[in-house]
N, C-alpha and C positions, 0 to 999 in steps of 0.2 A: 541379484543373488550371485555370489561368486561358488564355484566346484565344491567348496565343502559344505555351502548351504544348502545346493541343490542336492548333494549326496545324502546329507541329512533326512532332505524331503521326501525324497522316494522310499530310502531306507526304512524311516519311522512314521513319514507321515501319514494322517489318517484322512481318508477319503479315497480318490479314485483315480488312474488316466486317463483322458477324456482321446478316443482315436476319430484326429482331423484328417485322415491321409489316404481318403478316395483319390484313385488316378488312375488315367486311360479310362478303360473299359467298363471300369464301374461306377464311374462320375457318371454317366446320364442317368441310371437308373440312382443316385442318390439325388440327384435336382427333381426327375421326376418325384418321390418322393418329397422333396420339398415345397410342391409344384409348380415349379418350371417345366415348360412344356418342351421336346426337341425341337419345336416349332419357333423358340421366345431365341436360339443363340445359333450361330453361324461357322463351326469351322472351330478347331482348338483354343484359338486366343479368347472366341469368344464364350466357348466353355468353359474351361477355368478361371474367366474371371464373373463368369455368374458362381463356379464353385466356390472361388475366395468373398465375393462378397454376402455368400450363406455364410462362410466360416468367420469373416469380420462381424458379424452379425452376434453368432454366438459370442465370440471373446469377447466384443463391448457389453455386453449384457448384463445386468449388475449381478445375476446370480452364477455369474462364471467366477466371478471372483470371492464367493463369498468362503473362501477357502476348505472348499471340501474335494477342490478340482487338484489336484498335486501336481500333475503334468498334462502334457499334450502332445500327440504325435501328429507330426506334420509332413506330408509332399512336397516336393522338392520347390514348387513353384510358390505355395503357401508360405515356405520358407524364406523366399526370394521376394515374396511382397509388403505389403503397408498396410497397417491398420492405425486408422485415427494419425497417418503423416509417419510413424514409428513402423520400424522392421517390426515384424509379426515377432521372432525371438522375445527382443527386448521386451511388444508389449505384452507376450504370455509373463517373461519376469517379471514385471510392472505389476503385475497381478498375482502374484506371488505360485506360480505354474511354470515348472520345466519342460522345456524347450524337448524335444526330438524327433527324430528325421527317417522316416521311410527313406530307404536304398536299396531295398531288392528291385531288380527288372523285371517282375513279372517270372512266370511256372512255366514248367516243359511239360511236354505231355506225361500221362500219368503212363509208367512204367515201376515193374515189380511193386505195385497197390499206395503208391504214392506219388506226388508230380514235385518235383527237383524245381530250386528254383535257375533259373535261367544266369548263366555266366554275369558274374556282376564286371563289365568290361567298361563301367562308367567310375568304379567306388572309390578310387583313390582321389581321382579330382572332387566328387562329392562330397568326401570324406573332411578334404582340405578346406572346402566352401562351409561346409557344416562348422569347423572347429573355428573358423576365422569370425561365421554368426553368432557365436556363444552357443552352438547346440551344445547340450550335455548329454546325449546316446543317441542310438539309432534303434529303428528296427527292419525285420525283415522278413520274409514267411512264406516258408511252405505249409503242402499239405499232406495228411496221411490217410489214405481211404481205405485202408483194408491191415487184418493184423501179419502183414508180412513178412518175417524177422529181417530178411534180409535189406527189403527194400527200406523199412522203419533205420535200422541200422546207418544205413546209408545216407536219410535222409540227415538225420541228427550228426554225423560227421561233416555232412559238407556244414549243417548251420553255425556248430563251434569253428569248424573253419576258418568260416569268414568272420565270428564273433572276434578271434583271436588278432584275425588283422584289424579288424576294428578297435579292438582294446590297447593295441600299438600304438595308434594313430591318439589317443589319448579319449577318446570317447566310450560312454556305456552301450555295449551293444544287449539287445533286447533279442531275445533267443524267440522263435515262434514257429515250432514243427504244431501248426494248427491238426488235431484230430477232426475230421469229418463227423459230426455229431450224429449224421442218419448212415455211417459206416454198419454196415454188420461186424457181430463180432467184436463190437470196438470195447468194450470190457477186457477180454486180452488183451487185444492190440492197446489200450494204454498201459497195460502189465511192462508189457516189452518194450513202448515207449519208456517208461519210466526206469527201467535198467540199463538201455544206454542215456537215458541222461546224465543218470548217477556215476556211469561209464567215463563219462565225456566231464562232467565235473568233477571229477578226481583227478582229470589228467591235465586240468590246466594249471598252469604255472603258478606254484605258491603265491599268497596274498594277491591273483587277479579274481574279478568279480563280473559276475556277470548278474542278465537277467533273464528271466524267461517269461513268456506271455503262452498258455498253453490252453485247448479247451477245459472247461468246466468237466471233472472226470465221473465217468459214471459209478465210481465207488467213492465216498466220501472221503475227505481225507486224503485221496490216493497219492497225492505228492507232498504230503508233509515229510515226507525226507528231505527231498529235494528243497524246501522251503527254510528247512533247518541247516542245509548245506554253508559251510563258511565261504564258500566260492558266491553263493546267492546273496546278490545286492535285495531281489523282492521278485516274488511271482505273482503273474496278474494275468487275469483270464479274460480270454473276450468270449464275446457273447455269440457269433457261433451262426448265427441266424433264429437263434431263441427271440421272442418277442421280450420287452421291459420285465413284464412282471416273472416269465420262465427265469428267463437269466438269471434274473435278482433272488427267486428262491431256490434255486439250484447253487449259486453262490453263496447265497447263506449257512450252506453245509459244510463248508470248507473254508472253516477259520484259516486265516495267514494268507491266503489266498485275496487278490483286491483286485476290483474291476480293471478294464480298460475296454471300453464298450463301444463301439458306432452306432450299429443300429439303434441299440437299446438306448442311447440318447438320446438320437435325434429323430425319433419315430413320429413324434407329435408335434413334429415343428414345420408350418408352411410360409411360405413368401407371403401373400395376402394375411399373414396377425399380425395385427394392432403391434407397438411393442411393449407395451405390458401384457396382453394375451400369449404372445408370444415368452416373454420372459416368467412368465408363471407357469407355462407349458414346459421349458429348459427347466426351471426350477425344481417343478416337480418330477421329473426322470432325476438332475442331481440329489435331491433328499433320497429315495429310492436306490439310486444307486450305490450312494455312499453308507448308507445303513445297511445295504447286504453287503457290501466290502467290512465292514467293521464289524458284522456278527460273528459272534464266539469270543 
């Protein structure tokens, strides 16, 4: 797929993003999930290559590719590796799935009811590595735990920010001020989210696009402006720490709105099935998922 097919894809395509892009700190608890034991790997190198061989797992799978998957978000090192002899890239494009690249570093403590993310003092060389792979965007993500104008404010400038350097660099950047779902209060708090983002897409540079990845909002509908936006390439909601079936009926409420899920993927997937057990297990979270991305 070359830039205008992939633009196409995301743009209009129908189905879901599938998010590959556990790193550091939350890779053990998604192997354990998987079940890999901390006991089964040794040290980083040998984490992340039991992490990538879950993830080569799923992408050879026949029902990753039965086109209902439209992209992929990938970790740096997931990006950096091989599946079936092929860059991981190339084989999500082989599969008709766009490529994209987590580059945030990780969250600063939560200050004024939100945690910032951490100086991205790696992004321009990733940035470079990403565009050289075929990636076609990025993402990135903070979080917002409480309805604080100011700190909300704040956090949504620094994300266009960096979206903005990112959109230089010729890549989609994927906007992700994640709302805390068990926030109090968060019913406002996405009020006010959603008037600086309307803030913050107004003010980017005629004809740039971007995207956003936001929680599932507690009023229906709540960001169909934002979804209607001429700056919005597509928004897409992750799942939050919702179980499969929550996410997907909570998503179901919010036409224009299309997944991009971890958990809720890969919930029912362990090392020890068969691979058709297993591939019926994927399959069925992608039916699910992709049918509540498409309701409305």
């Amino acid at each position: 797929m070359n830039l205008d097919q992939m633009t196409a894809k995301i743009a209009t395509g129908s189905g879901f993003i599938a998010a590959l892009d556990q790193s550091g700190g939350s890779t053990p608890k998604a192997l354990r999930g998987y079940g890999v034991e901390d006991s089964e790997w040794s040290g980083d190198d040998e984490m992340f290559a039991a992490i990538h061989a879950m993830r080569s797992r799923v992408i050879t799978s026949p029902s990753f590719a039965n086109g209902k998957v439209i992209g992929a978000i990938l970790f740096e090192k997931t990006m950096d590796g091989l599946v079936e002899g092929v860059p991981t890239p190339d084989a999500l494009k082989q599969r008709g799935i766009v490529p994209f690249i987590k580059v945030d570093q990780g969250l600063e403590d939560e200050a004024q009811g939100v945690q910032m993310m951490k100086d991205m003092t790696k992004l321009d060389a990733l940035l470079e590595k990403a565009v050289a792979a075929g990636m076609f965007g990025t993402k990135m993500r903070s979080v917002i735990k409480s309805a604080n104008a100011g700190g909300i404010a704040a956090n949504v400038a620094q994300q266009f920010e960096y979206g903005n350097r990112i959109a230089d660099k010729g890549l989609m950047p994927m906007i992700e001020p994640e709302y805390d779902i068990n926030a109090d209060e968060r019913g406002e708090g996405e009020q006010i989210l959603l008037a600086e983002i309307m803030k913050a897409l107004d003010a980017l540079p005629e004809g740039r696009k971007v995207m956003l990845k936001l929680s599932i909002p507690v009023e229906p509908n709540l960001y169909a402006p934002a979804i209607a936006h001429p700056n919005v390439l597509r928004v897409v909601a992750l799942s939050g720490g919702y179980s499969t079936d929550d996410a997907c009926a909570h998503l179901a409420k919010n036409p224009g709105m299309i997944a991009s899920f971890s958990r809720g993927l890969l919930q029912d997937l362990r090392k020890g099935q068969g691979d058709a057990e297993f591939d019926a297990a994927l399959g069925k979270a992608i039916d699910q998922i992709a049918d509540a991305s498409c309701a409305g």
